[in-house]
One Martini backbone bead per residue (centre of mass of N, CA, C, O) as a GRO file, in nm:
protein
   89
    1UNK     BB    1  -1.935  -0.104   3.303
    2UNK     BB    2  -1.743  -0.203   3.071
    3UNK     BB    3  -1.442  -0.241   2.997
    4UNK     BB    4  -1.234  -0.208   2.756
    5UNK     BB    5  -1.041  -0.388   2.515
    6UNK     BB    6  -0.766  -0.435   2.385
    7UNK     BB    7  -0.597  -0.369   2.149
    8UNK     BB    8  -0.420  -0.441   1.865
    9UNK     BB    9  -0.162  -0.425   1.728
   10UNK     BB   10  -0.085  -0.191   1.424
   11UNK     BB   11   0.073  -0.197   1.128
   12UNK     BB   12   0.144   0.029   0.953
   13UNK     BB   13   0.103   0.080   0.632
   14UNK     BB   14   0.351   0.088   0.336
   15UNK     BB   15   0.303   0.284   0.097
   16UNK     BB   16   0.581   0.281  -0.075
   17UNK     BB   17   0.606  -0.075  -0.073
   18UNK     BB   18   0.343  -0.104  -0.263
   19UNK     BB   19   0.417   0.038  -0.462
   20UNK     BB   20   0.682  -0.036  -0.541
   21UNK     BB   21   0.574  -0.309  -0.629
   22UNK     BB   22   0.384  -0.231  -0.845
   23UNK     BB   23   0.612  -0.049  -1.028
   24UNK     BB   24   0.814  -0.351  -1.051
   25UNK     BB   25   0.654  -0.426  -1.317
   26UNK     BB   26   0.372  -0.428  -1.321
   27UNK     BB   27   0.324  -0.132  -1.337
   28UNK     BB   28   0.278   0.161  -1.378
   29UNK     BB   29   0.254   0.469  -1.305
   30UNK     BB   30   0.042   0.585  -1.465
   31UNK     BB   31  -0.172   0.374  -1.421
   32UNK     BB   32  -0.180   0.435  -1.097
   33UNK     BB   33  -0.289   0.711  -1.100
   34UNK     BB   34  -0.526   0.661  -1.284
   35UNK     BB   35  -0.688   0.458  -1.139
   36UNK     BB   36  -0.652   0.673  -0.853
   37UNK     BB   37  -0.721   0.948  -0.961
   38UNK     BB   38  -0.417   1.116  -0.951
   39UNK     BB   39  -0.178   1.239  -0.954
   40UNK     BB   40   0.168   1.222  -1.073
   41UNK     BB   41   0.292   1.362  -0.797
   42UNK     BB   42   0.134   1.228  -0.558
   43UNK     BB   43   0.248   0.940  -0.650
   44UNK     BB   44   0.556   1.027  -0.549
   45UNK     BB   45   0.502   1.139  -0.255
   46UNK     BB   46   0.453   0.873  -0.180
   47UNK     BB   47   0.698   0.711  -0.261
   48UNK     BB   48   0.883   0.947  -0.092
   49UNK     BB   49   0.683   0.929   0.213
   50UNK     BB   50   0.419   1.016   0.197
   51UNK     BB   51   0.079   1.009   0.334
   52UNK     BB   52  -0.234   0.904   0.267
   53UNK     BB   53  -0.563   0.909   0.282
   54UNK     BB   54  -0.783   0.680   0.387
   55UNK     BB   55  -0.897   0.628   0.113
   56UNK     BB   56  -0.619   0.642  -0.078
   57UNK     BB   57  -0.533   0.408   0.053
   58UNK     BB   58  -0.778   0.168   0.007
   59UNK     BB   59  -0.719   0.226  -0.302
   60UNK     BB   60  -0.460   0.070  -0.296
   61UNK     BB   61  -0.460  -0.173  -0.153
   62UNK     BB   62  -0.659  -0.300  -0.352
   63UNK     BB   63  -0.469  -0.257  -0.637
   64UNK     BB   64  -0.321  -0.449  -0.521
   65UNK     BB   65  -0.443  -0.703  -0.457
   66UNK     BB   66  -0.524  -0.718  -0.785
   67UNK     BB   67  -0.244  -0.741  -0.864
   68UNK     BB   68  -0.125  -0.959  -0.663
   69UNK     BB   69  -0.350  -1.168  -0.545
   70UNK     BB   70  -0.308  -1.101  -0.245
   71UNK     BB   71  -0.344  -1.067   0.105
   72UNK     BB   72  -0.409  -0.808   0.329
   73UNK     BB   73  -0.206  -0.969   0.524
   74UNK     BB   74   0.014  -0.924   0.283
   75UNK     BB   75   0.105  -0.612   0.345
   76UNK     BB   76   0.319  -0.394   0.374
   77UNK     BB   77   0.472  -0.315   0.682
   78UNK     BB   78   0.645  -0.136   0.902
   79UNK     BB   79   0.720  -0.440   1.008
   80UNK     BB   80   0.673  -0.539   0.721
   81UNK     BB   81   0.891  -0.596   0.480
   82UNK     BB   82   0.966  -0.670   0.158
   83UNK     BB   83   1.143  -0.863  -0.026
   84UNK     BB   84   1.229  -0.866  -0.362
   85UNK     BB   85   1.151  -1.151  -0.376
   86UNK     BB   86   0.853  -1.140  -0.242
   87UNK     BB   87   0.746  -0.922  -0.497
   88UNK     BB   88   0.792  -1.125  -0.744
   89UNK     BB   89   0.583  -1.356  -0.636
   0.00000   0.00000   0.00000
């Protein structure tokens, strides 16, 4: 039986600096909520560092991306957050 490989660490995503990107001029709370069909409350909790589960994240994450046009390798992640120059770019 082979060892398995060690996986690379990896940075988990910034779920409140993505919103914030997100929320920074770009979309407003309110349509980013109904997008995500969830609660404008939920969307708060999220903003203020509750951590959504992981469809959640991942329908963030799709909705960043089309709305910022970046590649989700440039998602800010825990260990790389974007400066406000960087997010209005």
């Amino acid at each position: 039986m082979q060892k398995p490989h060690k996986l690379p660490d990896i940075d988990p995503v910034c779920c409140s600096a993505v919103l914030a990107d997100l929320c920074g001029g770009r979309v407003s709370s309110h349509a980013i909520a109904r997008s995500l069909d969830i609660p404008r409350s939920t969307l708060r909790g999220w903003l203020d560092g509750a951590q959504p589960g992981h469809a959640d994240g991942e329908r963030v994450i799709v909705l960043w991306m089309r709305v910022t046009g970046k590649p989700r390798e440039a998602i800010p992640t825990e260990g790389r957050t974007m400066s406000a120059g960087a997010m209005r770019a």
